[in-house]
C-alpha positions in Angstrom: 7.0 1.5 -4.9 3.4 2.6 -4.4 2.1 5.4 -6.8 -1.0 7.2 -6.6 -3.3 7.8 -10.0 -5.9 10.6 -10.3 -7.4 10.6 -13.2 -11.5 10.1 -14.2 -11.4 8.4 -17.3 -11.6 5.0 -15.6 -10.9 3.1 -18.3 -7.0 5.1 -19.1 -7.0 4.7 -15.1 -7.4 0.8 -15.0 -5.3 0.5 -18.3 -2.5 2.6 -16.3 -3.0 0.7 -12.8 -2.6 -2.8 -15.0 0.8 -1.1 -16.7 2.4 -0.2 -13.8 1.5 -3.6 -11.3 3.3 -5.5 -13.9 6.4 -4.2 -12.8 5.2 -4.6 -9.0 4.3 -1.7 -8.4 1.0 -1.0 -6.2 -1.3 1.6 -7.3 -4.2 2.8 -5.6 -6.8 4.8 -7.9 -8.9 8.3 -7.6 -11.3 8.9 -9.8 -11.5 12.9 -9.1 -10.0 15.8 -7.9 -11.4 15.7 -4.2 -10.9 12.2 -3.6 -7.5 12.3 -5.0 -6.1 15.0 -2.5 -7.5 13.1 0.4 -5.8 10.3 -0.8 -2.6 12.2 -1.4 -2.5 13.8 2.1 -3.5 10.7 3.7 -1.0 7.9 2.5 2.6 8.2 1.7 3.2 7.7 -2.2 6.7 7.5 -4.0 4.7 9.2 -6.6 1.5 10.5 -8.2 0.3 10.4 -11.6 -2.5 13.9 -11.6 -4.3 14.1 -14.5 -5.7 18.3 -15.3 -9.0 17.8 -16.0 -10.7 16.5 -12.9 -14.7 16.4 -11.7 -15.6 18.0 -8.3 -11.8 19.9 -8.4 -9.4 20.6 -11.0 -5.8 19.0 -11.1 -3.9 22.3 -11.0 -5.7 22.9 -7.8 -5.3 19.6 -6.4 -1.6 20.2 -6.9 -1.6 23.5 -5.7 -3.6 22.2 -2.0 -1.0 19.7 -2.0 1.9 21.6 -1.8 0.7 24.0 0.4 -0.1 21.3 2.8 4.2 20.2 2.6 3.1 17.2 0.6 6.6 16.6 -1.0 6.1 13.0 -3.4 7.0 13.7 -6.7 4.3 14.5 -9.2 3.8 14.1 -13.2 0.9 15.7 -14.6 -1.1 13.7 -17.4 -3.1 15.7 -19.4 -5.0 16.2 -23.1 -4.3 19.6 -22.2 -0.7 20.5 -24.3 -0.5 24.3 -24.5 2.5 25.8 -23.2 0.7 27.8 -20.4 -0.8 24.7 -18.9 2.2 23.1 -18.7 4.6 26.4 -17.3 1.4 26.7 -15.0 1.9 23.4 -13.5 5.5 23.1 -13.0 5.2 26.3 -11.4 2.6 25.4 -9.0 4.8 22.3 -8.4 5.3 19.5 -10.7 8.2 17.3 -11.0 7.4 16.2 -15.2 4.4 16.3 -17.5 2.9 13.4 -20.0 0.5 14.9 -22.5 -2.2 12.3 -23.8 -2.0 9.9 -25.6 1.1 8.3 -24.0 3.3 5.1 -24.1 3.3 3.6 -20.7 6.7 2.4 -21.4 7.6 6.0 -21.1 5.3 7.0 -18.2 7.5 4.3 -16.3 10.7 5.9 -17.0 9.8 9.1 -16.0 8.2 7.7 -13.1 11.2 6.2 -11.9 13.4 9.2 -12.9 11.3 11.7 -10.9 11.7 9.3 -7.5 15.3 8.5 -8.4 15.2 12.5 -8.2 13.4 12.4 -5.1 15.5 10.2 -3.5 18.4 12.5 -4.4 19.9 9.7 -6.5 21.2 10.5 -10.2 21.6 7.2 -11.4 19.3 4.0 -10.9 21.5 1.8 -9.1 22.0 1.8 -5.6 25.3 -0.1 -3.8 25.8 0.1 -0.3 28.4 -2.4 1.7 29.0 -5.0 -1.5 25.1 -5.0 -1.8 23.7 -3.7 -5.1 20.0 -2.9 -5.8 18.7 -2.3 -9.4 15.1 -1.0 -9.9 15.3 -1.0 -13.3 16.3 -4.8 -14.1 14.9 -5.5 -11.0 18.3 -7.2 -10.0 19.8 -7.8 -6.8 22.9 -8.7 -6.4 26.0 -9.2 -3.6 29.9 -8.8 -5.0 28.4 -9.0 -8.1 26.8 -12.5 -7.6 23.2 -12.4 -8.4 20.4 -13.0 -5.3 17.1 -13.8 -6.2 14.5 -12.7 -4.6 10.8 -12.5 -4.7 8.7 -9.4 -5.9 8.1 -8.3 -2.8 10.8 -8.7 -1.1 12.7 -7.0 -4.0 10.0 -4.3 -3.1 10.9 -4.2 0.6 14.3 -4.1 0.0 14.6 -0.9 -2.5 12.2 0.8 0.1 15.2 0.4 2.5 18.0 0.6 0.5 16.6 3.9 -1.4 16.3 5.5 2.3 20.3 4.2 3.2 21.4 4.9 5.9 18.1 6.0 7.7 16.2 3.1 9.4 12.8 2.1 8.1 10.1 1.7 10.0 7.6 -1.2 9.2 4.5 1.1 8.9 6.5 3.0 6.0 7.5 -0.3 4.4 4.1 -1.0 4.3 2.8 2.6 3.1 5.2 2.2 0.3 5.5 -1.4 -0.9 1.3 -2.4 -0.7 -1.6 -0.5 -1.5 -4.5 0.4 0.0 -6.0 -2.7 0.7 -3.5 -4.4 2.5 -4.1 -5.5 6.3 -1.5 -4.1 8.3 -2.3 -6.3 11.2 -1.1 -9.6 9.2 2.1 -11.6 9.1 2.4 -11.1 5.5 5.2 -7.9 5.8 7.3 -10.0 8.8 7.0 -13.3 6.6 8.9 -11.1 3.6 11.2 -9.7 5.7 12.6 -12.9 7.7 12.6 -14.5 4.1 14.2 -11.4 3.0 17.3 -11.1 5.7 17.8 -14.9 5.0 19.0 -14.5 1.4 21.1 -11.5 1.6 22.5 -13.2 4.8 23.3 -16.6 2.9 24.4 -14.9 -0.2 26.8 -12.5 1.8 27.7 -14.4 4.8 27.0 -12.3 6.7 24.0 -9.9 8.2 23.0 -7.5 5.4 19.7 -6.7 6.7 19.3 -5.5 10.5 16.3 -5.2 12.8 16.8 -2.1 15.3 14.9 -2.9 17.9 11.6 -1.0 18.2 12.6 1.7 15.1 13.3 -0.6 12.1 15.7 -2.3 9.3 18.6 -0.9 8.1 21.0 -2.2 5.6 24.6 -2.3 7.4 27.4 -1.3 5.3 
């Protein structure tokens, strides 16, 4: 999952960014409302943390741009702000959930995975396909109920796929939603995770679970 954080007090930001990579999840930071809506429009986020009160442009307008523009990842507002007109002012302009400050991260992960759950059109968090079951929330894997374990990331690359089942994923959108900004996406690093990847599922099911289709992607097979 890669989420997108807009908020100027760097320090909440950092503390947030910290939160959420311990549960592998890669977060790129904006530190106002300009360079948060370029961010927005220009990579493809699971979801985005907005916080209100934002230099150079305001959240609500940030959020208002974006939707205007088709931007559809899910977004929870964060804000000091907790009158009831801010918060009916931003769900109408197009939030998915709102956090007031001061929060428990432990929370701001639920919701965040509830609102992309939502997203993804799914009700509940698991996701079983073909014998194959995905967890994000334990962050379990597992095939006829026998456990596989996998790394981080490729328990990363795989829940990018399976939340996307039956579509094939290209490798430029594993890579937009699995690593953040600063990942090279001319290295071997995504390919090494994937053959490692279609090697486990395969031993664990005996069979291919993971598919390459030739010049488009990986799907899972049923």
């Amino acid at each position: 999952m890669r989420v997108l954080v807009v908020e100027d007090n760097r320090e909440l930001a950092l503390s947030v960014k910290k939160g959420l990579e311990q549960e592998n999840i890669s977060v790129d930071l904006a530190h106002d409302g300009e360079s948060g809506e370029e961010k927005a429009l220009v990579n493809s986020y699971d979801g985005i943390l907005l916080d209100l009160n934002l230099p150079k442009k305001d959240g609500l307008d940030v959020l208002q741009s974006l939707r205007k523009e088709e931007m559809e990842s899910p977004v929870i507002i964060i804000t000091a702000r907790d009158e009831i007109k801010e918060r009916a002012k931003g769900l109408d302009f197009g939030a998915d959930d709102y956090l007031i400050k001061p929060f428990e991260l432990l929370e701001l992960k639920a919701r965040l995975r509830a609102i992309v759950r939502r997203y993804h059109g799914r009700a509940l968090p698991q996701i079983s396909t073909g014998g194959l079951t995905v967890d994000p929330v334990c962050r379990r894997v597992s095939y006829q109920e026998k456990e596989i374990l996998l790394k981080p990331k490729e328990f990363d690359i795989l829940l990018c796929i399976a939340q996307r089942h039956p579509a094939v994923v290209s490798s430029e959108e594993i890579a937009e939603h699995v690593y953040d900004e600063d990942f090279d996406p001319f290295s071997s690093v995504l390919r090494v995770h994937l053959a490692r990847l279609k090697k486990k599922l395969a031993e664990a099911a005996g069979r291919e679970v993971l598919k390459t289709i030739r010049a488009k992607g990986y799907q899972i097979c049923d």
